[in-house]
C-alpha positions in Angstrom: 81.9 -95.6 -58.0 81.5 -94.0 -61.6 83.4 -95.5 -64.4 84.1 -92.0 -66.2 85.1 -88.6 -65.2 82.0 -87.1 -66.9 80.1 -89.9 -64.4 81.9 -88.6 -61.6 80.5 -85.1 -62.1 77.3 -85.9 -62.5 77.0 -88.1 -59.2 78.6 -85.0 -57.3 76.4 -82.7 -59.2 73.2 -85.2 -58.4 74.2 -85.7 -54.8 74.9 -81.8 -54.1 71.4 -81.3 -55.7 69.9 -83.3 -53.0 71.7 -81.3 -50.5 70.4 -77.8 -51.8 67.0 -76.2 -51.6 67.2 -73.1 -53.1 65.0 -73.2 -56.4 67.3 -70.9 -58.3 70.7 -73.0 -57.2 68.9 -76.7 -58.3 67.8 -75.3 -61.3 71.8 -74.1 -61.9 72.3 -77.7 -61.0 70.0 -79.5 -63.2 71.6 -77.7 -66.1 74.1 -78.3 -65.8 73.7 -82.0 -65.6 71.5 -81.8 -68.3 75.0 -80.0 -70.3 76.9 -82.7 -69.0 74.3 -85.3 -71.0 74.9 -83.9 -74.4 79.2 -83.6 -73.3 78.6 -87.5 -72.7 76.3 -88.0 -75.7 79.3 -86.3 -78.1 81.6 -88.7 -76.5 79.9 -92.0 -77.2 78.9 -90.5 -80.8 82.6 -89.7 -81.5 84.1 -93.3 -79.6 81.6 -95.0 -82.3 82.8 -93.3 -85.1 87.1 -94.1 -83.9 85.7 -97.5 -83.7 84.6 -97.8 -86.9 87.3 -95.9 -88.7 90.4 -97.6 -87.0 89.9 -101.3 -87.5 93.4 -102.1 -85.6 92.6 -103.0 -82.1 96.1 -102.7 -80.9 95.4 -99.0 -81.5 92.0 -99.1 -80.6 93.4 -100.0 -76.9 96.2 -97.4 -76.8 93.9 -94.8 -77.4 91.7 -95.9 -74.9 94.5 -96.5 -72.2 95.5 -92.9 -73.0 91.9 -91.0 -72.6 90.6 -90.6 -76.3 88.0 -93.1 -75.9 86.1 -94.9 -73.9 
């Protein structure tokens, strides 16, 4: 089971482009996992740079436990 939601997509994206044959539609799909790479790459870029900045693990955690990071 993925860990994230943006994991989550992509496994249903990956597992609906194994169901599909039409060139045109896994194409559509491929893209759009391919988007969902450089969504996922901007998350871990801006989780590093919270990290850094906010040195306070007590708030590290609450943003965590309330989405803004991972």
């Amino acid at each position: 089971m993925a860990e994230t939601t943006l994991a989550t997509i992509d496994e249903l994206l990956e597992g609906t482009l194994d169901d599909v044959d039409d060139p045109d539609i896994r194409y559509k799909l491929r893209s759009a996992r391919q988007l969902l790479q450089v969504v996922q790459q901007r998350q871990d870029i801006m989780d590093e740079a919270i990290e850094t900045a906010v040195e306070d693990e007590e708030v590290l955690q609450n943003l965590r436990d309330l989405g803004y990071t991972e």
